[in-house]
Structures are given as C-alpha cells and as structure tokens.
PDB file of N, CA, C, O and CB in Angstrom:
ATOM      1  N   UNK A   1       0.854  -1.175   0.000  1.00  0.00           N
ATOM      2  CA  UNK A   1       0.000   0.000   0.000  1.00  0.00           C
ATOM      3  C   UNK A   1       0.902   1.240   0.000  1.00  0.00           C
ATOM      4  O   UNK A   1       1.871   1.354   0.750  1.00  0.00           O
ATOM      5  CB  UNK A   1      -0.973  -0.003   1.235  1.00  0.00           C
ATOM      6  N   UNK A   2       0.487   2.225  -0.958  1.00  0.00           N
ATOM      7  CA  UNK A   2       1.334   3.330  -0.969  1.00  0.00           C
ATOM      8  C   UNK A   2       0.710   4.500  -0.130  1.00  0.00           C
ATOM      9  O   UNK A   2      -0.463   4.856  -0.011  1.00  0.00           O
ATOM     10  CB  UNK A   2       1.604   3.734  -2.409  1.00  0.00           C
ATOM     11  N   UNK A   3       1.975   5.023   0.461  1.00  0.00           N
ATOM     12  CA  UNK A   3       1.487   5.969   1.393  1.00  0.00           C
ATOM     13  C   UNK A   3       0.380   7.549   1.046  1.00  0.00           C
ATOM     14  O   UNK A   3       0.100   8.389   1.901  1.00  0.00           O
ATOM     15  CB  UNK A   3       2.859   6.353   1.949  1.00  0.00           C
ATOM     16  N   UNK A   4      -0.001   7.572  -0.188  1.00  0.00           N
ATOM     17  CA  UNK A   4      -1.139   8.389  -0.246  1.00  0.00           C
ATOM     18  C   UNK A   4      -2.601   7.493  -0.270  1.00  0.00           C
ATOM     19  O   UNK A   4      -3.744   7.930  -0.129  1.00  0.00           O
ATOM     20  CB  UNK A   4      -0.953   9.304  -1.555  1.00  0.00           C
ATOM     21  N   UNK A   5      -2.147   6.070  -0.502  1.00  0.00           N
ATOM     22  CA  UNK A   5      -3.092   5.380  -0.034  1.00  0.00           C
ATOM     23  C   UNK A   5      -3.857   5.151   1.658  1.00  0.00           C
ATOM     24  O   UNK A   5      -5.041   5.160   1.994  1.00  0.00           O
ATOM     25  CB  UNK A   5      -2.598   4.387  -0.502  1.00  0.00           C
ATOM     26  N   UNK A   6      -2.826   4.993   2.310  1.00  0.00           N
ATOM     27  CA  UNK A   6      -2.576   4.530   3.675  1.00  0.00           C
ATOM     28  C   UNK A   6      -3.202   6.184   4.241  1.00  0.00           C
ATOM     29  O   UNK A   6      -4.178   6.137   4.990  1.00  0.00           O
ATOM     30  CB  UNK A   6      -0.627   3.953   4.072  1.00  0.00           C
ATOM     31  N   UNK A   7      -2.649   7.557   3.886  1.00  0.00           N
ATOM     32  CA  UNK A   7      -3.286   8.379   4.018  1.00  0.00           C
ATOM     33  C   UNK A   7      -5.125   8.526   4.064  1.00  0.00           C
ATOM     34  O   UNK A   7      -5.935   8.470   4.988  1.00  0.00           O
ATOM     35  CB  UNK A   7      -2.664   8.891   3.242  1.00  0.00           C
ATOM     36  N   UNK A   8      -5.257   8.739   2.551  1.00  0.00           N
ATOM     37  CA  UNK A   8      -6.798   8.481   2.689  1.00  0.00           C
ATOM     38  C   UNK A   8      -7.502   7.351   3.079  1.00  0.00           C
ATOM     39  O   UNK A   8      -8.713   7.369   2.858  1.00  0.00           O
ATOM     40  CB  UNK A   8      -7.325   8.651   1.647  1.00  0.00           C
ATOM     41  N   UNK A   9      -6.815   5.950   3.837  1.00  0.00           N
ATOM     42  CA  UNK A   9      -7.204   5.401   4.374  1.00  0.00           C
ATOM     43  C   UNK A   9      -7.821   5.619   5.379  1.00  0.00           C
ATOM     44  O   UNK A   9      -8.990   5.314   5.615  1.00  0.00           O
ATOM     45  CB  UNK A   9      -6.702   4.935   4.382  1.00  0.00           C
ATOM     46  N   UNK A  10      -6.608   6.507   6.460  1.00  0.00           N
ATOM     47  CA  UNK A  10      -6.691   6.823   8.107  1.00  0.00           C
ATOM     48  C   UNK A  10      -7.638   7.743   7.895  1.00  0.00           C
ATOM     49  O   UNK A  10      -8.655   7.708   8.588  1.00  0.00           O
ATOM     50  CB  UNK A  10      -5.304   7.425   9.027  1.00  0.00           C
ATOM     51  N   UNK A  11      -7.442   8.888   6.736  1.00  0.00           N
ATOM     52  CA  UNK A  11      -8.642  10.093   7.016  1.00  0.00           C
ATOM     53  C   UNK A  11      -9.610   9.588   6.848  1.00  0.00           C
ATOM     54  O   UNK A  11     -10.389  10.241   7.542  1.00  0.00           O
ATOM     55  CB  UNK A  11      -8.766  11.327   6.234  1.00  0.00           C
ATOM     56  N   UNK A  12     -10.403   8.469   6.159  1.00  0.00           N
ATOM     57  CA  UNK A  12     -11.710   7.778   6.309  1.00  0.00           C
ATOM     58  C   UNK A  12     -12.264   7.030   7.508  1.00  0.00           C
ATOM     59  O   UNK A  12     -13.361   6.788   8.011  1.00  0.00           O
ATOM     60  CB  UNK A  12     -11.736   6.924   5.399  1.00  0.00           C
ATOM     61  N   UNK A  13     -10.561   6.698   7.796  1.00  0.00           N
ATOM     62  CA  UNK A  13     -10.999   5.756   9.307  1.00  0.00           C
ATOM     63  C   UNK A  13     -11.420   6.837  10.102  1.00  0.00           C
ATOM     64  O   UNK A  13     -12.541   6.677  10.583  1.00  0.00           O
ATOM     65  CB  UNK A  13      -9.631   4.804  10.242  1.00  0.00           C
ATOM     66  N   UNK A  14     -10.762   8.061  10.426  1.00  0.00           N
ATOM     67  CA  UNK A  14     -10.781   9.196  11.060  1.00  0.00           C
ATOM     68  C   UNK A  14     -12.424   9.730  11.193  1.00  0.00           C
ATOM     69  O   UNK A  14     -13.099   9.765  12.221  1.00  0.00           O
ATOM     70  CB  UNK A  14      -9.794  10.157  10.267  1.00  0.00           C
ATOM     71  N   UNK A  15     -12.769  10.075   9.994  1.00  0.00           N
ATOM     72  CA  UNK A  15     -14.351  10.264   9.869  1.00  0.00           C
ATOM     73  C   UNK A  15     -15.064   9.527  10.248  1.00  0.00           C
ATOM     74  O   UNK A  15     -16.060   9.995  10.799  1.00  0.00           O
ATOM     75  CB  UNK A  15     -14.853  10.370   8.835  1.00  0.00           C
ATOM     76  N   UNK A  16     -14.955   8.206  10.168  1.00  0.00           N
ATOM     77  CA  UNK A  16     -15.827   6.853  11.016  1.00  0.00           C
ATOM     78  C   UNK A  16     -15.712   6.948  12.621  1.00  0.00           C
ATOM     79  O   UNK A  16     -16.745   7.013  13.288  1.00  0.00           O
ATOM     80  CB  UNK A  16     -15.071   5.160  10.588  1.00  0.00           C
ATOM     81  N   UNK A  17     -14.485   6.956  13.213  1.00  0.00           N
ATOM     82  CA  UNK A  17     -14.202   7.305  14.400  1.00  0.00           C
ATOM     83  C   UNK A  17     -15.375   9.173  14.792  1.00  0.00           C
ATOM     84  O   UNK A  17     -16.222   9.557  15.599  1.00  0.00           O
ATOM     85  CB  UNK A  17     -12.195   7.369  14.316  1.00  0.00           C
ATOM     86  N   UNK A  18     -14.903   9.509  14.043  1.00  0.00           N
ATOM     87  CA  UNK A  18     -15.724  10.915  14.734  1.00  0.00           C
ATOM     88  C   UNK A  18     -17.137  10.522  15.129  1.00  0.00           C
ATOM     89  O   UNK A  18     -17.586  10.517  16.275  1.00  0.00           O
ATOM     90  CB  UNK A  18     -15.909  12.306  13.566  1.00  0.00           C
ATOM     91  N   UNK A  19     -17.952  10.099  13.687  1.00  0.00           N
ATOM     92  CA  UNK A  19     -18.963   9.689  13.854  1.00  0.00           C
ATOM     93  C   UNK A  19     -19.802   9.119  14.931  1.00  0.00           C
ATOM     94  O   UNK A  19     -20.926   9.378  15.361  1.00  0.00           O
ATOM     95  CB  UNK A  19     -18.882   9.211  13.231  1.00  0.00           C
ATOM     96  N   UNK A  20     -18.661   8.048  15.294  1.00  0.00           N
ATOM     97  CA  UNK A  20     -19.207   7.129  16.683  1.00  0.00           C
ATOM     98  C   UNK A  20     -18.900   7.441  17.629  1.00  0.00           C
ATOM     99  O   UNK A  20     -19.413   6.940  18.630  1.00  0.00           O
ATOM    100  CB  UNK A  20     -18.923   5.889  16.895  1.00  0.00           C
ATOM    101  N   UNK A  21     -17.898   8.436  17.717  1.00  0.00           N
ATOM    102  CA  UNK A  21     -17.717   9.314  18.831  1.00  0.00           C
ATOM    103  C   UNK A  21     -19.173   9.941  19.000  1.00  0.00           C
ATOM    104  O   UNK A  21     -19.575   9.647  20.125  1.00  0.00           O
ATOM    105  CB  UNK A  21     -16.507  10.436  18.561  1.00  0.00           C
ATOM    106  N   UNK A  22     -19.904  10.529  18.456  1.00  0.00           N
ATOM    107  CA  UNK A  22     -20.806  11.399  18.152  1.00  0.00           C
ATOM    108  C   UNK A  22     -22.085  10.785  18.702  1.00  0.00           C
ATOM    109  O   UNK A  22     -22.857  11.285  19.520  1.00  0.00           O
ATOM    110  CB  UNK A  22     -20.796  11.709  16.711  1.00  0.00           C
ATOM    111  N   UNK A  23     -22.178   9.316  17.948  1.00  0.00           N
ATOM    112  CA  UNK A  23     -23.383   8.209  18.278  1.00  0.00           C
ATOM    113  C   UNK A  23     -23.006   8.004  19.395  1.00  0.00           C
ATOM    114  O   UNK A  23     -23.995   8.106  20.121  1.00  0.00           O
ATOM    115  CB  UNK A  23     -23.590   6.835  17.475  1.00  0.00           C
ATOM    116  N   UNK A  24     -21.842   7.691  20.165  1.00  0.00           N
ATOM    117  CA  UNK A  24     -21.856   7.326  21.373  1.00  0.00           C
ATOM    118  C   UNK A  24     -21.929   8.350  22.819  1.00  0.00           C
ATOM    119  O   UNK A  24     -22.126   8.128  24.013  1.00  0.00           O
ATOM    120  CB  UNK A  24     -20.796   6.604  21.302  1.00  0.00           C
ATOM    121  N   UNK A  25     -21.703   9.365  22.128  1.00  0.00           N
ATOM    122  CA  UNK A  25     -22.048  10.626  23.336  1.00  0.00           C
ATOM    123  C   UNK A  25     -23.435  10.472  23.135  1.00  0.00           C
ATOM    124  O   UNK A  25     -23.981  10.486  24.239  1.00  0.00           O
ATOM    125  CB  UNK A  25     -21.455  12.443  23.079  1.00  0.00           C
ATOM    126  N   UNK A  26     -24.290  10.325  22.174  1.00  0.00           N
ATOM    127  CA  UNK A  26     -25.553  10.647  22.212  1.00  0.00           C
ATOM    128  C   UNK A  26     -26.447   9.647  23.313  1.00  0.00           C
ATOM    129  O   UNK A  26     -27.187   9.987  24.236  1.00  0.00           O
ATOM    130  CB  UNK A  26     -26.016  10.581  20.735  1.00  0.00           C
ATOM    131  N   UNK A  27     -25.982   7.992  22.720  1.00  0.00           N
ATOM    132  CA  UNK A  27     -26.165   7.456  23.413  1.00  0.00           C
ATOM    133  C   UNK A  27     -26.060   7.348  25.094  1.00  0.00           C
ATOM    134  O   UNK A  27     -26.817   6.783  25.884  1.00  0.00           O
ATOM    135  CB  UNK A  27     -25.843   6.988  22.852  1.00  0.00           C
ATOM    136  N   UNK A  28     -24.796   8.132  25.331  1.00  0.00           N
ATOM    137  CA  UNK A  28     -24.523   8.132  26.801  1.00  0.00           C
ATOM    138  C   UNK A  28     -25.167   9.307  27.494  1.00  0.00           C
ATOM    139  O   UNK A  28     -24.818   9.802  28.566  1.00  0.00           O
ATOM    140  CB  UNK A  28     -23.012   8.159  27.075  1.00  0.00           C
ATOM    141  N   UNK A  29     -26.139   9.664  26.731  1.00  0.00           N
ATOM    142  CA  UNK A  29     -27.118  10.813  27.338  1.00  0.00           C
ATOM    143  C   UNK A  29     -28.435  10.317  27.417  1.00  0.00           C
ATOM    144  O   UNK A  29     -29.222  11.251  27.573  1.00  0.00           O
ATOM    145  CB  UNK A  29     -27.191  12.153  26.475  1.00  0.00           C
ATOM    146  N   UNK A  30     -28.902   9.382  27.379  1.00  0.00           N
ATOM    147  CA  UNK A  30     -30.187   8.602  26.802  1.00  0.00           C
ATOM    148  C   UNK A  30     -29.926   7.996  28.623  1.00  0.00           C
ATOM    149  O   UNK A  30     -29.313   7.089  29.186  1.00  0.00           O
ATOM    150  CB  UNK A  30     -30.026   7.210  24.918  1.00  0.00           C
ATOM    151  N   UNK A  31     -30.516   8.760  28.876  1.00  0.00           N
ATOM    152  CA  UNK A  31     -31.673   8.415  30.449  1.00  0.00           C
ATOM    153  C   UNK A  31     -31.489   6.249  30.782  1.00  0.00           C
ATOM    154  O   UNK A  31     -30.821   5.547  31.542  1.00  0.00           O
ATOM    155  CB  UNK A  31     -34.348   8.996  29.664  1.00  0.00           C
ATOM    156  N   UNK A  32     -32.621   5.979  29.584  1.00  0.00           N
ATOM    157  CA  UNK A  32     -33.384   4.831  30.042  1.00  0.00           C
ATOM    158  C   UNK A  32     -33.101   4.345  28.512  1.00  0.00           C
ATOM    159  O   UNK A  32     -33.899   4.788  27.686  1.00  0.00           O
ATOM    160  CB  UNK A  32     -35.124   5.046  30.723  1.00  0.00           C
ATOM    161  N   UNK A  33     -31.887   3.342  27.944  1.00  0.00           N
ATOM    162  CA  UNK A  33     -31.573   3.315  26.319  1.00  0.00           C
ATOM    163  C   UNK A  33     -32.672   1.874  26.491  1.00  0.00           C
ATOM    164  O   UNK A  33     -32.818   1.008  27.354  1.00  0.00           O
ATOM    165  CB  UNK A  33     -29.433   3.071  25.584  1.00  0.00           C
ATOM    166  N   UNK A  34     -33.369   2.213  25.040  1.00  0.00           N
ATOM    167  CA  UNK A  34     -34.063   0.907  24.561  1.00  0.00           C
ATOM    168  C   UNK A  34     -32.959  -0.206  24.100  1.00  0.00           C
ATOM    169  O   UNK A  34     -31.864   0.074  23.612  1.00  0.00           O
ATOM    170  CB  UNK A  34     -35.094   1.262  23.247  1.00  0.00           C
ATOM    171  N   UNK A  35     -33.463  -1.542  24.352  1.00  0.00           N
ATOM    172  CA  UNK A  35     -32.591  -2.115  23.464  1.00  0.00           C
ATOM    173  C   UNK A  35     -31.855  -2.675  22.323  1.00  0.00           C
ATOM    174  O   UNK A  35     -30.971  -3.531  22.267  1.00  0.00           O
ATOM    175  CB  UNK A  35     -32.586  -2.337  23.616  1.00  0.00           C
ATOM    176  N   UNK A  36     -32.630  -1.752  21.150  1.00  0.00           N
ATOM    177  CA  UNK A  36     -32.021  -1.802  19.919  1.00  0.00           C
ATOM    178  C   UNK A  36     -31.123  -0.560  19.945  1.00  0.00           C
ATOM    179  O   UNK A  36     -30.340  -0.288  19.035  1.00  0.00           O
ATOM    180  CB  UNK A  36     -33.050  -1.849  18.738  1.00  0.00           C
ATOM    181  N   UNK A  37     -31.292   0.169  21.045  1.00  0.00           N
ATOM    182  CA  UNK A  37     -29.855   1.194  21.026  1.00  0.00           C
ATOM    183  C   UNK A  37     -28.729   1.153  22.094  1.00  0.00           C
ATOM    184  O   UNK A  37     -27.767   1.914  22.204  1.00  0.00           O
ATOM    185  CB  UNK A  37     -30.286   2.705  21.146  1.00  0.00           C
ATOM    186  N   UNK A  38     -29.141  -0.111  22.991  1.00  0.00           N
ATOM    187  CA  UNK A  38     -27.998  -0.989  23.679  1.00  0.00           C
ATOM    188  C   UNK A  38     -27.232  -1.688  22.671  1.00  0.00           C
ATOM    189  O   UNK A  38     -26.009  -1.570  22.593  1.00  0.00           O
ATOM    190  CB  UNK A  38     -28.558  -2.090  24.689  1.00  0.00           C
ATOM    191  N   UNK A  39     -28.021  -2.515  21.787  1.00  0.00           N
ATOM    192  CA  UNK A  39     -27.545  -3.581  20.919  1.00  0.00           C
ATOM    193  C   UNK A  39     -26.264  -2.562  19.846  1.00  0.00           C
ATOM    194  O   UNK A  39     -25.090  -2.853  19.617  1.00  0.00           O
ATOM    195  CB  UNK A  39     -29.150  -4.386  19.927  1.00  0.00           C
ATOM    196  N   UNK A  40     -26.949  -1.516  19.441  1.00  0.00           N
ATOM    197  CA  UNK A  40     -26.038  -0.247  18.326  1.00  0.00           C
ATOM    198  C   UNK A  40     -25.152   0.144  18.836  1.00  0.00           C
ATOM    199  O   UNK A  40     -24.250   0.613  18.141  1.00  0.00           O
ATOM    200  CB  UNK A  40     -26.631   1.109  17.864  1.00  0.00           C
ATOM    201  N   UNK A  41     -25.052   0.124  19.994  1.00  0.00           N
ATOM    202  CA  UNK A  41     -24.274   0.801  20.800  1.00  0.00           C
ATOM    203  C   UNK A  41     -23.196  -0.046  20.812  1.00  0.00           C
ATOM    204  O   UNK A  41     -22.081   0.439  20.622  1.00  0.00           O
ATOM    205  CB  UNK A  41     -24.817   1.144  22.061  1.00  0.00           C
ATOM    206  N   UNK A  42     -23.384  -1.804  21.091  1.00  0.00           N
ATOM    207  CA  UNK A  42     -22.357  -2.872  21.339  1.00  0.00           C
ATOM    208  C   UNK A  42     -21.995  -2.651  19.969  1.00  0.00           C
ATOM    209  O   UNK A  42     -20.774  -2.593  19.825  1.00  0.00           O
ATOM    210  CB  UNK A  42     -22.790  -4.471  21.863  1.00  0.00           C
ATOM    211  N   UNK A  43     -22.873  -2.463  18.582  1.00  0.00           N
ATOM    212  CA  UNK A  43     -22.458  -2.323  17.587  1.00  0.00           C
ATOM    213  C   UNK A  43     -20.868  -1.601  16.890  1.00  0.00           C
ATOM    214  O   UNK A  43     -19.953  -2.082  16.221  1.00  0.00           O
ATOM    215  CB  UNK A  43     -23.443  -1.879  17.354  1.00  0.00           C
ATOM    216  N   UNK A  44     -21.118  -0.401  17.390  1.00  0.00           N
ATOM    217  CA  UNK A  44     -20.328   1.193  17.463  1.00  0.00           C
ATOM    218  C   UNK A  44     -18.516   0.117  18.048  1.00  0.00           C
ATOM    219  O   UNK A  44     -17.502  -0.142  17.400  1.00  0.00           O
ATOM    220  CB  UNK A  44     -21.447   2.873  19.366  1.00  0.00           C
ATOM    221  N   UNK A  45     -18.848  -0.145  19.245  1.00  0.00           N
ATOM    222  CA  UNK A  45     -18.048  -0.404  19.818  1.00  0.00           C
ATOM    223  C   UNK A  45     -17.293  -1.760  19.606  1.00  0.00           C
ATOM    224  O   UNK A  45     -16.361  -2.089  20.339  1.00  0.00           O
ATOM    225  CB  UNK A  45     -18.487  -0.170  20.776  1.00  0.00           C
ATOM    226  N   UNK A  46     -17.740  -2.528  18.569  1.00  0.00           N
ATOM    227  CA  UNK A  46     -16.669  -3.462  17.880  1.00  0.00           C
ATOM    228  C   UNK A  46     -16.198  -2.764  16.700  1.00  0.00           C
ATOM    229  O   UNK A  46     -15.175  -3.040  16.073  1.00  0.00           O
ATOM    230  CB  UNK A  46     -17.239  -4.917  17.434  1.00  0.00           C
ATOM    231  N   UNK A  47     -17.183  -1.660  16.399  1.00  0.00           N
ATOM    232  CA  UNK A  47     -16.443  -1.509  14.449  1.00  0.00           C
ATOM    233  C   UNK A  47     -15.206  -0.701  15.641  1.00  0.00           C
ATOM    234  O   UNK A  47     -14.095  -0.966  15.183  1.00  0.00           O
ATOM    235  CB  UNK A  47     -17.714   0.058  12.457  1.00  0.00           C
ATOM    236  N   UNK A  48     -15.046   0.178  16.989  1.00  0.00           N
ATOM    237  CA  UNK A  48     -13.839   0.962  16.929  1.00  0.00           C
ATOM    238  C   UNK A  48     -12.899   0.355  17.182  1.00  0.00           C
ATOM    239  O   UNK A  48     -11.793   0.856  16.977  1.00  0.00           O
ATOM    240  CB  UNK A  48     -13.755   1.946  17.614  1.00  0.00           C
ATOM    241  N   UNK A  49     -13.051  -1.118  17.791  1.00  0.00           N
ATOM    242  CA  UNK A  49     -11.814  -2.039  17.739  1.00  0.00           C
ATOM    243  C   UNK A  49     -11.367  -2.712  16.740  1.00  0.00           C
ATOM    244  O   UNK A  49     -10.254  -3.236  16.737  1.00  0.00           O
ATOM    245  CB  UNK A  49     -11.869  -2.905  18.494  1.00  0.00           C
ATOM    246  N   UNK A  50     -12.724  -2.800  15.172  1.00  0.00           N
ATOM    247  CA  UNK A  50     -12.338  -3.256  14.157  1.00  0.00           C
ATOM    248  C   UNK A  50     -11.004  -2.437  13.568  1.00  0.00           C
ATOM    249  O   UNK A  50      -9.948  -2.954  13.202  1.00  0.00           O
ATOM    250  CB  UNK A  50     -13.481  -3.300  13.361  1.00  0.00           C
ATOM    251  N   UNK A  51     -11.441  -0.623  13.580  1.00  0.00           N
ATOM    252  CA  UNK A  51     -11.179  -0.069  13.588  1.00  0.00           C
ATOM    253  C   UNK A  51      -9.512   0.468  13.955  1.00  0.00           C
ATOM    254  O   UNK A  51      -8.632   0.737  13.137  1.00  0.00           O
ATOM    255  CB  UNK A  51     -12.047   0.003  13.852  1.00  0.00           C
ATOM    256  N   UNK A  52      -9.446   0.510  15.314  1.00  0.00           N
ATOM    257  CA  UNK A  52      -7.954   0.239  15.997  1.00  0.00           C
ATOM    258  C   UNK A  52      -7.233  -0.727  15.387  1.00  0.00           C
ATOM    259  O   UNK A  52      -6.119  -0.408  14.970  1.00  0.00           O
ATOM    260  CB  UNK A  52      -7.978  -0.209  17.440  1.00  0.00           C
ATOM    261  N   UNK A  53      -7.728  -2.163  15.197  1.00  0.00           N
ATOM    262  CA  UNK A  53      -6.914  -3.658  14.394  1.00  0.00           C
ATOM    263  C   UNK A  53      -6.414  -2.551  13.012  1.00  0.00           C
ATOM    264  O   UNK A  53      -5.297  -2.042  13.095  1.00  0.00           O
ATOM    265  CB  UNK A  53      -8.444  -5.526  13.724  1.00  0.00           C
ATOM    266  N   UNK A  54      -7.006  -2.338  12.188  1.00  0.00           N
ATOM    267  CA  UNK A  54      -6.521  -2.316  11.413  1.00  0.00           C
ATOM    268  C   UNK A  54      -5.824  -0.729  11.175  1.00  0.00           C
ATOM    269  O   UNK A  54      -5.256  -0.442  10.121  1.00  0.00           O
ATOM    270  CB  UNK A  54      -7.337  -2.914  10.662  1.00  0.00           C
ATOM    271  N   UNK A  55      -5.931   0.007  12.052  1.00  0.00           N
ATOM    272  CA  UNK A  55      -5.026   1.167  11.815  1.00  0.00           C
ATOM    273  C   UNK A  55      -3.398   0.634  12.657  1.00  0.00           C
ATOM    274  O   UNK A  55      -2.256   1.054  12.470  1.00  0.00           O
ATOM    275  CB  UNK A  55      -5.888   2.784  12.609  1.00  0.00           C
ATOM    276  N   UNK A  56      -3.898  -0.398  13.568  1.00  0.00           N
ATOM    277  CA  UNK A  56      -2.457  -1.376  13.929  1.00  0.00           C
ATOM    278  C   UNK A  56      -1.968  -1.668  13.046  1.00  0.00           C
ATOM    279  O   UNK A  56      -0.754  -1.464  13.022  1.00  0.00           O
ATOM    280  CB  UNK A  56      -2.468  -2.618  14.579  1.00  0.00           C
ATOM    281  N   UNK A  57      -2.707  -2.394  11.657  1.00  0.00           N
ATOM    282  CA  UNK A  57      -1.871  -2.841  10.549  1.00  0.00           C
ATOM    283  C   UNK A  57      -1.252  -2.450   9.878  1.00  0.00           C
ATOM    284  O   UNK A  57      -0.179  -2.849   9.425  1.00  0.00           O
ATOM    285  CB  UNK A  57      -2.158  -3.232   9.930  1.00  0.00           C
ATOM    286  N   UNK A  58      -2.054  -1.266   9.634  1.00  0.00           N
ATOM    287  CA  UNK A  58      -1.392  -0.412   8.638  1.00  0.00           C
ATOM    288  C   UNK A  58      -0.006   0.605   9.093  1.00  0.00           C
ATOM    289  O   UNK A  58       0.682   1.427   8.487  1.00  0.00           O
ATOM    290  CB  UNK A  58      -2.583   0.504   8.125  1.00  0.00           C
ATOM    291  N   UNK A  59      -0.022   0.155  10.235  1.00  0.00           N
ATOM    292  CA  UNK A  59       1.112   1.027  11.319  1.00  0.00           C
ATOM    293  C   UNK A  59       2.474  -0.053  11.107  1.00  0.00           C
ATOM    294  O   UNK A  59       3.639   0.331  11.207  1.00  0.00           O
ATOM    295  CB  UNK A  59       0.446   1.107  13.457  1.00  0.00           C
ATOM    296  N   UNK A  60       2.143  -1.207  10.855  1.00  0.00           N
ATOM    297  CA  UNK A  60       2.574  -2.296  10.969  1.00  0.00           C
ATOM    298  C   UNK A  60       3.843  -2.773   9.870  1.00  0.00           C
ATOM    299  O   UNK A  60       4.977  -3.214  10.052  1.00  0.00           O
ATOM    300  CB  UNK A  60       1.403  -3.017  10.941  1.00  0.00           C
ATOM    301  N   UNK A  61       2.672  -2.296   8.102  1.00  0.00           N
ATOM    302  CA  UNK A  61       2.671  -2.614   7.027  1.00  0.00           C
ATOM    303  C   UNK A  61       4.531  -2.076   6.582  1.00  0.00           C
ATOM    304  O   UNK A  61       5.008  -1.884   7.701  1.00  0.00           O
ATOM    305  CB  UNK A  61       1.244  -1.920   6.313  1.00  0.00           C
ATOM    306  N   UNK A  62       5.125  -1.921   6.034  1.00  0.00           N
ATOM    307  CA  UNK A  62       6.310  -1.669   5.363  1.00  0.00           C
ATOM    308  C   UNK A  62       5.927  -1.094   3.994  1.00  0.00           C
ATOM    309  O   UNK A  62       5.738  -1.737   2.962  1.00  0.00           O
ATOM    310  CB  UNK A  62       7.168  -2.931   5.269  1.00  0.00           C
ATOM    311  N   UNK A  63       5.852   0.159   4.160  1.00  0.00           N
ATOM    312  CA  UNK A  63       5.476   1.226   2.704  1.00  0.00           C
ATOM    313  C   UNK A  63       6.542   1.507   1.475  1.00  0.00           C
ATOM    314  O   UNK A  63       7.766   1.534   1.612  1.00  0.00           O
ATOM    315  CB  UNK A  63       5.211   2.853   3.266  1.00  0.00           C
ATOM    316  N   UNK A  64       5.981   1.666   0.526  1.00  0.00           N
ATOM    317  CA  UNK A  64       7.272   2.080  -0.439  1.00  0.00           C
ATOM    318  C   UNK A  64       7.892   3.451  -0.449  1.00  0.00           C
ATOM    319  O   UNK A  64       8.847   3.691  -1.187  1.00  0.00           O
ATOM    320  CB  UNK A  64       6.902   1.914  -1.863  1.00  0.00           C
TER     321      UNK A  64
END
C-alpha cells in the first residue's frame, strides 16, 4: 500500500471514528436506552476495535 493510499485510508478511518464518537455521546445521554440502542451501541463499539486492528496494521505494514 502506498502511502497516499494509507493516508486516505486513516482520514476515512478518522471520519468513522468521529462519527461514533458522536453516536456514542448521544447514546450516553439517553436516560433509560431501549434495546435496539444498547444492541447499536455494542455495535459502534466493535467496528472501533475493528477499527484500531486495522489502523495497527497499517502502522505495521512496510510502505514504499
């Protein structure tokens, strides 16, 4: 992967991260959460470890 790749990679990952930053403050303001926004919530919180894995990789990777 070339590093203007690996770039607009992270800035996409970056925007995904904001996002669920965003969903998850919202969520952590929600009084009494139903549980299809418990369940979204567990959701949020595997894509940011999906998330972390693979910005590990790419940290990882050996660029040209």
């Amino acid at each position: 992967m070339y590093a203007t790749d690996i770039l607009n990679r992270v800035q996409s990952l970056r925007g995904e991260v904001a996002s669920l930053q965003d969903l998850n403050q919202t969520f952590a303001e929600i009084s009494d959460p139903k549980p299809f926004a418990i369940h979204a919530n567990g959701e949020r919180r595997r894509r940011l470890k999906e998330i972390l894995q693979e910005l590990s990789a790419l940290a990882k990777e050996k660029h040209p």
